[in-house]
C-alpha positions as CSV (number, residue, x, y, z in Angstrom):
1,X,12.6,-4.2,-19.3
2,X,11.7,-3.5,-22.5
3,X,14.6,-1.0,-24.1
4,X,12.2,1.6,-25.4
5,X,11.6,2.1,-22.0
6,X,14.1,5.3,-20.1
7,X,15.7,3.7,-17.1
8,X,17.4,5.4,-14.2
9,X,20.7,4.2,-11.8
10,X,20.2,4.0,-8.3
11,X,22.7,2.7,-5.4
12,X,21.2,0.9,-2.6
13,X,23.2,-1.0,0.6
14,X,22.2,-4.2,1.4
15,X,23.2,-5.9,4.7
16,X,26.0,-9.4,4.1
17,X,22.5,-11.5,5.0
18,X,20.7,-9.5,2.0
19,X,23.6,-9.9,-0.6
20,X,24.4,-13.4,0.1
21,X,20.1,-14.5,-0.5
22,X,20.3,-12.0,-3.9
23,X,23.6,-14.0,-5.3
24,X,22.2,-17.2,-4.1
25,X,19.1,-16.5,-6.1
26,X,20.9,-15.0,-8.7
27,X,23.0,-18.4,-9.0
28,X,20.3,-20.6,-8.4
29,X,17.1,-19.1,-11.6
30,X,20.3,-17.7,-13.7
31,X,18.7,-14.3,-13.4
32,X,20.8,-10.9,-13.1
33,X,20.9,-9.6,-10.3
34,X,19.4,-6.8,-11.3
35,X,16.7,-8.3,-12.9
36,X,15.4,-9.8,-9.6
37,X,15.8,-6.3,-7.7
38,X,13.8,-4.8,-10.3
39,X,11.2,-7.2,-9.4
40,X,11.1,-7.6,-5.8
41,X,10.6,-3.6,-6.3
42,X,7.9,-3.9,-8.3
43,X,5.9,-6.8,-6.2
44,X,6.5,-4.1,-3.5
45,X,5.2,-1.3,-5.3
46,X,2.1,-3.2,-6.5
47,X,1.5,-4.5,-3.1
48,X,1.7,-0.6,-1.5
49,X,-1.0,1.5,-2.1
50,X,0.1,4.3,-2.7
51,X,-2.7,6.7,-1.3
52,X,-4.3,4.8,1.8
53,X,-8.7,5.2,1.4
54,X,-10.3,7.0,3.8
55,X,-11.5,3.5,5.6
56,X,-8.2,2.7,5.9
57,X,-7.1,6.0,7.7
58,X,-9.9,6.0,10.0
59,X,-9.0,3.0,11.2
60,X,-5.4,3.6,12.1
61,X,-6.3,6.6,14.1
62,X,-9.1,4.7,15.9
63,X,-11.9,6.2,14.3
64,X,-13.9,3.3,13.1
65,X,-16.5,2.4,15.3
66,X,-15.9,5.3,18.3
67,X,-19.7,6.2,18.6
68,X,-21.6,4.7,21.6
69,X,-25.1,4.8,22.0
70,X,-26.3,5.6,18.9
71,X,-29.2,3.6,17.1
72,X,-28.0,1.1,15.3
73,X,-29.5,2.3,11.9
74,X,-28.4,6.3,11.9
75,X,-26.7,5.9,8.7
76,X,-29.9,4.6,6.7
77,X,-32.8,5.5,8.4
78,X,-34.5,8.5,7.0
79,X,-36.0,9.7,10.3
80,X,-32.7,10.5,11.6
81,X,-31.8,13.0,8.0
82,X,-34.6,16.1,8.7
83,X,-32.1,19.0,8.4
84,X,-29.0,17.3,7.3
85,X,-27.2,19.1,4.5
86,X,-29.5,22.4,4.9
87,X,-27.8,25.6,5.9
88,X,-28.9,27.7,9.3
């Protein structure tokens, strides 16, 4: 971290399991532990996104692919668009 950069303190618990791996890490690469918290958080926060797409949500509620017996070109097929988008 560079120090130009404002920082904040934050407590956090970890379980005996979780402390014993962060010292044994923190012995082992001669890291702070600190350091290594930092980044595990920011792996994690890379790896997150933070706003799912819209793909993504449709799919957890079961969305994606719940039509039956449509044809199999509705989305592309021009045929299918007479009166789409046009107000009554």
């Amino acid at each position: 971290m560079r120090n130009s950069d404002k920082s904040r303190r934050i407590s956090v618990r970890l379980t005996s399991k979780m402390d014993h791996s962060l010292r044994r890490r923190s012995a082992l690469t001669g890291q702070p532990e600190s350091s290594i918290v930092r980044e595990a958080i920011e792996n994690h926060l890379a790896q997150s996104a933070p706003h799912p797409s819209a793909l993504a949500v449709a799919r957890r509620l079961g969305l994606v692919g719940c039509a039956k017996d449509l044809p199999a070109d509705l989305s592309t097929n021009p045929d299918y668009f007479d009166g789409f988008g046009t107000r009554a």
